[in-house]
C-alpha positions as CSV (number, residue, x, y, z in Angstrom):
1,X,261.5,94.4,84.6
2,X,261.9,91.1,82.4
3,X,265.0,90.1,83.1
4,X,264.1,90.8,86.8
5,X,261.7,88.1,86.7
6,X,263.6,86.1,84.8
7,X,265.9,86.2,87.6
8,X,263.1,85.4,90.2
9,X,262.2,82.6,87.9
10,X,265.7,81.3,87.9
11,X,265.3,81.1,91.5
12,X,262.4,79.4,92.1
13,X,263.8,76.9,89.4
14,X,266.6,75.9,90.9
15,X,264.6,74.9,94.3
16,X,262.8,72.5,91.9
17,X,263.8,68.7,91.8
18,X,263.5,66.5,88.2
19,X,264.3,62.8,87.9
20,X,264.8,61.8,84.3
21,X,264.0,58.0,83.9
22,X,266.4,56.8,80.9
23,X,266.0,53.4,79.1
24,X,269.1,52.4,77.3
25,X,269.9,49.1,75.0
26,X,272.9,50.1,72.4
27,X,272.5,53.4,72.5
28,X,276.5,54.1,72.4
29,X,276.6,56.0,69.2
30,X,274.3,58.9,70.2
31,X,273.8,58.7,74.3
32,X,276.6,61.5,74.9
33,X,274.4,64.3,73.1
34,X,271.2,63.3,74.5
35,X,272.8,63.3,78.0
36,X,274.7,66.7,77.5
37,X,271.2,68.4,76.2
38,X,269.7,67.6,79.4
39,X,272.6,69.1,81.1
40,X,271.4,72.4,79.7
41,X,267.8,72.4,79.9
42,X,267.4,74.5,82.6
43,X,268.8,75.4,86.3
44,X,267.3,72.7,88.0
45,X,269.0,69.9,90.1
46,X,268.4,67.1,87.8
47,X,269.2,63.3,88.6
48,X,269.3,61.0,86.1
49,X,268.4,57.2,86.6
50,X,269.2,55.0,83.8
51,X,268.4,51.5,83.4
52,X,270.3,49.6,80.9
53,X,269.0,46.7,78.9
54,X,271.7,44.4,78.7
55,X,273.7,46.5,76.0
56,X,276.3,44.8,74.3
57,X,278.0,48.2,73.1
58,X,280.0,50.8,75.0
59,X,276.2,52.1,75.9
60,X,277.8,51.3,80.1
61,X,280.7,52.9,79.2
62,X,279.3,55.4,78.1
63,X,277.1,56.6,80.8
64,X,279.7,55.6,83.3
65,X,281.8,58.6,81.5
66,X,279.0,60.9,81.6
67,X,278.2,60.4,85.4
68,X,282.1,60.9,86.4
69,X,281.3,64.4,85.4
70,X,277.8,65.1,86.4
71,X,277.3,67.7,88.3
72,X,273.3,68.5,88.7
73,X,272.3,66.0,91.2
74,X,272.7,62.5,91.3
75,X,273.1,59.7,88.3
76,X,272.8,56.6,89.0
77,X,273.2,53.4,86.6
78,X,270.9,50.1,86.8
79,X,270.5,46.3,85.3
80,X,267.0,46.7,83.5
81,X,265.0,43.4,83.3
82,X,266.2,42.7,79.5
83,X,262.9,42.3,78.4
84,X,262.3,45.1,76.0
85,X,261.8,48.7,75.7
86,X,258.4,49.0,77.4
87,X,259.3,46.4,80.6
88,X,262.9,48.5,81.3
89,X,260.6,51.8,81.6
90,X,258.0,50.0,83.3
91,X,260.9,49.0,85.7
92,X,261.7,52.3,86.4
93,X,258.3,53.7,87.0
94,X,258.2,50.7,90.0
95,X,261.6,51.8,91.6
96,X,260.2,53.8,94.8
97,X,263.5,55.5,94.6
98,X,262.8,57.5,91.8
99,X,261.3,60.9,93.2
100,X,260.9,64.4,92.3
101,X,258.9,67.8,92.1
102,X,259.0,66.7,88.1
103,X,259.7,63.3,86.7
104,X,260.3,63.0,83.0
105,X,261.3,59.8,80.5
106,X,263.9,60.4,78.1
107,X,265.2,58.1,75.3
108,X,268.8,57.6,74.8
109,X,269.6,59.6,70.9
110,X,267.4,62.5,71.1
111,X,268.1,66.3,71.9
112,X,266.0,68.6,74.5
113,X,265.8,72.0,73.7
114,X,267.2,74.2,76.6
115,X,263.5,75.7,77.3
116,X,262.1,72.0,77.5
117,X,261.8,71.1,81.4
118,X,261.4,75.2,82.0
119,X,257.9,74.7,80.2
120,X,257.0,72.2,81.9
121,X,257.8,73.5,84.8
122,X,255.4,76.5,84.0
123,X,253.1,74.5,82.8
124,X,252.5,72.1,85.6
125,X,252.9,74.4,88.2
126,X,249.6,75.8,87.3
127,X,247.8,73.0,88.8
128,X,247.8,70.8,92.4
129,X,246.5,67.9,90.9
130,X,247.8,65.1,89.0
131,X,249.1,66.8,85.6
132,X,251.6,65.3,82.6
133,X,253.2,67.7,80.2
134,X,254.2,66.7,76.9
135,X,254.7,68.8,73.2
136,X,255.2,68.4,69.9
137,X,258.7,66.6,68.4
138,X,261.2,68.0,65.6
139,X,262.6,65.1,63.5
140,X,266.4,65.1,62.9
141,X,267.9,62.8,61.1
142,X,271.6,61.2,62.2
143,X,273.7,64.0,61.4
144,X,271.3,66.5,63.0
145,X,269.4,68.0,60.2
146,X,265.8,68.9,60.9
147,X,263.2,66.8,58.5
148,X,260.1,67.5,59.7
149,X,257.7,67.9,62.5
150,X,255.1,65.2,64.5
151,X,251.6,66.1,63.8
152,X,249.9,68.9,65.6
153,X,247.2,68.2,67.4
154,X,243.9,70.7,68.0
155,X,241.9,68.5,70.2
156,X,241.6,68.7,73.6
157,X,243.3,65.6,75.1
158,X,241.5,63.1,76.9
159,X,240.5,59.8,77.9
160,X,238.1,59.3,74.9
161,X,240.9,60.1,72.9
162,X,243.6,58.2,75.0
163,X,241.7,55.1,74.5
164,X,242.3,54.8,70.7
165,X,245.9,56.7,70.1
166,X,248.7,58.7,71.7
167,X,248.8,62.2,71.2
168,X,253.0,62.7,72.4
169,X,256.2,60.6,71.9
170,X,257.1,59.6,75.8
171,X,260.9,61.8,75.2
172,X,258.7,64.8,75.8
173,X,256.4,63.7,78.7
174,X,256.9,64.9,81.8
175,X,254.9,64.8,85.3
176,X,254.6,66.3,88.7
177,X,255.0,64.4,91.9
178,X,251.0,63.4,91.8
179,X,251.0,62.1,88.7
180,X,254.2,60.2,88.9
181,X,252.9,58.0,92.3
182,X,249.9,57.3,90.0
183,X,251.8,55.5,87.2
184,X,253.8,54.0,89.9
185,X,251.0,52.8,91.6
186,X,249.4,51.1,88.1
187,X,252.8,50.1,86.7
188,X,252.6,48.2,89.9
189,X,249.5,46.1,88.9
190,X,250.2,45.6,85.3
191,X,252.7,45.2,82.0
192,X,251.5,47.6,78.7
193,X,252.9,47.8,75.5
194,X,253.8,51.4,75.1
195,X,255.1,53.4,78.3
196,X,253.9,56.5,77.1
197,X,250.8,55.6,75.7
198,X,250.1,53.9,78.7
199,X,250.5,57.2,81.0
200,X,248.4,59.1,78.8
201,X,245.5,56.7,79.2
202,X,246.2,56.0,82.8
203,X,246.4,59.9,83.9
204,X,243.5,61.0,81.4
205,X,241.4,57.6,83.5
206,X,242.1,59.5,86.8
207,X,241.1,62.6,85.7
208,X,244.7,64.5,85.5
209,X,245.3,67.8,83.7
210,X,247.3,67.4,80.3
211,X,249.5,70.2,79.2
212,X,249.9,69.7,75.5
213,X,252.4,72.6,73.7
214,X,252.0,73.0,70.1
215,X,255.6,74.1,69.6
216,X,258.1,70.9,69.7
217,X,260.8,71.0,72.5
218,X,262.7,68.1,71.7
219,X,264.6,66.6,68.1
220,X,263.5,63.3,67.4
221,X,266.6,61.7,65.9
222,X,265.2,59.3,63.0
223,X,268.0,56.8,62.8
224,X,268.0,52.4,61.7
225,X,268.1,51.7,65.6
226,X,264.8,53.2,66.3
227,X,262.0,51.5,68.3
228,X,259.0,53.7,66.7
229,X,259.4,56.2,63.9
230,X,258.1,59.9,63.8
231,X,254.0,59.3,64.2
232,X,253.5,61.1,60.9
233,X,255.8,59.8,58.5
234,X,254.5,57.7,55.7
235,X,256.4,54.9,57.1
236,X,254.2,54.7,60.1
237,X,251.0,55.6,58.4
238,X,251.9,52.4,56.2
239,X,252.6,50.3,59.6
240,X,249.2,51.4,61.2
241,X,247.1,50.4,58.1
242,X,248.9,47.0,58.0
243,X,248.8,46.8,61.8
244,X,244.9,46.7,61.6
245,X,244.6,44.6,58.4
246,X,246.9,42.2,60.9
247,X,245.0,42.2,64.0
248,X,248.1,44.1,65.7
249,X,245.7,46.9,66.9
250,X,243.0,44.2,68.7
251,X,246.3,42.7,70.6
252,X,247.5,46.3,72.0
253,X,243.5,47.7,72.7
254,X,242.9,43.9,74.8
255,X,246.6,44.9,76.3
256,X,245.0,48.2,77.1
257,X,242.2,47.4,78.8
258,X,243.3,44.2,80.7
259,X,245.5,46.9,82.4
260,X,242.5,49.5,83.0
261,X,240.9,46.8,84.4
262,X,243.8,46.0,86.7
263,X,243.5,50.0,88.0
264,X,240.3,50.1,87.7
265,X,239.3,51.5,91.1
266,X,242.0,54.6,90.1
267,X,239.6,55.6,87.6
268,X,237.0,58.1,87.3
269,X,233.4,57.3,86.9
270,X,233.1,59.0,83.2
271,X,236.6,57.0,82.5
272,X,234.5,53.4,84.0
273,X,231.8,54.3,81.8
274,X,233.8,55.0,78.6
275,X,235.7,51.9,79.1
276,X,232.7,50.3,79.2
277,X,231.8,51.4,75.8
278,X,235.0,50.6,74.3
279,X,234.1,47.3,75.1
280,X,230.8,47.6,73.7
281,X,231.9,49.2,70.4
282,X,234.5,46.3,69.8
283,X,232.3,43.5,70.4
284,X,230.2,44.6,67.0
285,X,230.7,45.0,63.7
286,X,229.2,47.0,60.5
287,X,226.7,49.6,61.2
288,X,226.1,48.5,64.8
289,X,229.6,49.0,65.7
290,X,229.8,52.3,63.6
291,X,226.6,53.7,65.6
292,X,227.8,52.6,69.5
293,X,231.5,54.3,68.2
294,X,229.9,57.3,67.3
295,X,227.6,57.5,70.8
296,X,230.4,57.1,72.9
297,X,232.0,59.8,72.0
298,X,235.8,57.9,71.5
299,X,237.6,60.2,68.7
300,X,240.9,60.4,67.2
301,X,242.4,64.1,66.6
302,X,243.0,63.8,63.0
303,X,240.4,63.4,59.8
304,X,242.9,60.8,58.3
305,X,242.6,59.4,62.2
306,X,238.8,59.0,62.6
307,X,239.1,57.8,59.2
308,X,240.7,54.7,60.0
309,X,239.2,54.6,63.7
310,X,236.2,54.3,61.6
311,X,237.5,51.6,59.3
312,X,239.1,49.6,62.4
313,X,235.0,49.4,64.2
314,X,233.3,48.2,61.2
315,X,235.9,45.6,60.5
316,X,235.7,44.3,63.8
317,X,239.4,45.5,64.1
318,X,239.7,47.1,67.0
């Protein structure tokens, strides 16, 4: 009987469409593996659109290689806007192109697990509205070898939460057709720092479901050419402690909201209101600033988190 409807699922999977959004900038050494992992996750027709940064490695070459023998649906190879990380993916959020039942960003030196885009296909197939998917991350270092997991979260996720941190690395998000027209719409309107902290705020604004699995379904490779490091290594503990002390967290919230602001109309009126108490609780300091964070409700999903959530509002820091 189970491998009956593991059959029937097969099926019904391979009527499904994904589009994997790729941003690439010297990504040569590692691109083949990430590439040839998404080959295998799952029976799906699959089209890959990547958007390179202006690499000056064999990064081209390199993907040219790998769509000469692409066989899962179509891969295509663009110029990104050579302005960073976050503008190449915000460029391929705006291509109107880029369509599919399930839409999903991928980095360029990480590996999916071959159950990956099947859970998310199980996941958001349980809903009609807007919906993300995203899980958990396995750390690898270059050779391969496991070194740890990202944090796992118990909260629900939410725009209260959104506001303040980003519960998923963007290599694991994914997001049905819905959601995906959303971000389009609102990458549209405005620039953000971080592509995936970005959709988690935007789609938690509107409303959308957020599908959060506790076991990790891709390996994060931790390498010297990274953009952001595993969220719960010391390293990046360190770098969020001396991002407040520095004023770097103030720059990305005013980031934040000057592009909520831009969609504003997209959100819902418990997201307008909760905005509107963000702004509140950053305009004060000390005790004042403590009491209007702890009346709106805005949390973080660890103690260590609130902690500094905490630390960041009585400072004036946030």
């Amino acid at each position: 009987m189970t491998r009956d409807m593991d059959r029937h699922n097969d099926l019904f999977h391979r009527d499904a469409s994904i589009a994997i959004v790729m941003a690439t900038y010297n990504g040569q050494r590692f691109l083949r593996d990430q590439v040839k992992s998404i080959s295998r996750a799952g029976p799906f027709s699959i089209d890959i659109w990547a958007s390179d940064d202006g690499s000056t490695d064999q990064t081209v070459e390199v993907l040219e290689q790998e769509r000469s023998g692409w066989d899962r649906g179509r891969f295509t190879i663009m110029d990104g806007p050579r302005r960073g990380f976050a503008e190449n993916f915000r460029s391929l959020m705006c291509n109107p192109k880029i369509d599919g039942d399930l839409v999903a960003f991928s980095d360029q030196d990480d590996l999916w697990h071959p159950d990956k885009l099947r859970e998310a296909f199980t996941e958001l197939s349980k809903t009609d509205g807007p919906a993300m998917f995203c899980s958990r991350t396995r750390a690898i270092d270059e050779n391969g070898k496991a070194v740890g997991l990202s944090p796992l979260f118990s909260s629900k996720p939410g725009f209260r939460n959104a506001l303040v941190e980003n519960i998923a690395s963007g290599n694991t998000m994914v997001f049905n057709r819905a959601a995906w027209e959303l971000l389009r719409t609102s990458a549209q309107r405005c620039v953000f720092v971080y592509h995936d902290w970005w959709a988690y705020i935007l789609l938690t604004g509107v409303g959308a479901t957020v599908r959060y699995a506790s076991k990790p379904l891709v390996d994060y490779r931790q390498h010297g050419g990274n953009a952001i490091g595993l969220n719960n290594s010391m390293f990046r503990k360190l770098a969020r402690i001396r991002a407040l002390l520095d004023g770097e967290l103030i720059a990305v919230n005013d980031q934040n909201i000057r592009s909520l602001e831009a969609n504003e109309d997209l959100l819902s009126e418990d997201a307008r209101q909760t905005l509107a108490c963000f702004r509140r609780v950053r305009s004060l300091i000390g005790s004042a600033a403590l009491s209007a964070l702890v009346k709106s409700g805005i949390y973080r999903q660890t103690r260590y988190g609130m902690a500094g959530l905490y630390a960041a509002a009585a400072l004036g820091r946030l």
